[in-house]
Structure formats: structure tokens, C-alpha cells
C-alpha positions as CSV (number, residue, x, y, z in Angstrom):
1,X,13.6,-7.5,7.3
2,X,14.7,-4.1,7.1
3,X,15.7,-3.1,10.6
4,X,17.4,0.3,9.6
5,X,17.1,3.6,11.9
6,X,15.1,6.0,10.4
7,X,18.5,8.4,10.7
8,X,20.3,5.7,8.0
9,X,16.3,5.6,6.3
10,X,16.5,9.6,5.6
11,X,20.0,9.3,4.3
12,X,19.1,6.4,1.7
13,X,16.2,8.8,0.5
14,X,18.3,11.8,0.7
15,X,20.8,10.2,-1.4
16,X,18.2,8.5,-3.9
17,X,16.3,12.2,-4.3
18,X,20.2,13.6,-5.0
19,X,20.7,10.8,-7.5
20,X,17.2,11.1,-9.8
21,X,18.2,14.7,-9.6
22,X,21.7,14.2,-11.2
23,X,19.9,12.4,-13.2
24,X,17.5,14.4,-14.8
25,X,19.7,16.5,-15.1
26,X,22.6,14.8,-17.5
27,X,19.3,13.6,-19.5
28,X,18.7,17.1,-20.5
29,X,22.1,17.8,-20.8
30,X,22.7,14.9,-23.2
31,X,19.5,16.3,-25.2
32,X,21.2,19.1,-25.5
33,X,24.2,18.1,-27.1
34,X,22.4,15.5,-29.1
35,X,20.7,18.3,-30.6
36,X,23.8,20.4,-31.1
37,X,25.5,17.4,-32.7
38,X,22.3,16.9,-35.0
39,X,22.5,20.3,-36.2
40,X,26.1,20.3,-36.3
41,X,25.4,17.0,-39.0
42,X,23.2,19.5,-40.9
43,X,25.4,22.0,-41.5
44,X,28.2,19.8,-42.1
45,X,26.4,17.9,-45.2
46,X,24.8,21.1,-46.4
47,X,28.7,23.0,-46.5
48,X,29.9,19.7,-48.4
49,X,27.4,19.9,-51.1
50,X,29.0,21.3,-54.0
51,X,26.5,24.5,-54.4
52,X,27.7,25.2,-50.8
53,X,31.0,25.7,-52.1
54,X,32.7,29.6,-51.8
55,X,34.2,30.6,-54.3
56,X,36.8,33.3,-54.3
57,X,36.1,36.9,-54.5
58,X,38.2,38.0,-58.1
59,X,41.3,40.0,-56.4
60,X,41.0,43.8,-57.3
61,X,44.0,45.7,-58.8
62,X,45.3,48.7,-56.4
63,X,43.7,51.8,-57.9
């Protein structure tokens, strides 16, 4: 069983050390935009409640 070289051994464990690396890092990226999307959420339902509505500013005569 298992009757690599060490050269094709080191390139496996190269490659495996790349990958969890990648892969760390697109877990923290998608945290990251999880959390931007979550907030995102919060702001969207609080701008649709209806005491979140703006309403115009009365338009001033030229003086």
C-alpha cells in the first residue's frame, strides 16, 4: 500500500495545506456576507414599516 515518492508525498500535502487554506478562507468570507445580508434584512424591514416612511419636506415659495 502506498508506494508514493516522498517528492509526489510533499506535493499531496502541499496541495491539501493550499486547499484547508482556501478554505478557511471562503468560510470567513461567506460569514461575512451572511452578516451583511442579515443586516441588509434589518434595514430592509425596518425602512418598510410604515413609521419609517419619509415624508416630503413642504416645498417653500421663492422669497
Amino acid at each position: 500500500m502506498g508506494g508514493g515518492s516522498a517528492q509526489a508525498d510533499e506535493t499531496a500535502a502541499r496541495t491539501v495545506r493550499r486547499l484547508r487554506q482556501e478554505n478557511t478562507e471562503l468560510r470567513r468570507t461567506v460569514e461575512v456576507y451572511a452578516e451583511m445580508i442579515r443586516q441588509l434584512a434589518i434595514e430592509n424591514d425596518a425602512l418598510r414599516q410604515p413609521s419609517a416612511v419619509v415624508r416630503s419636506l413642504p416645498v417653500q415659495g421663492n422669497a
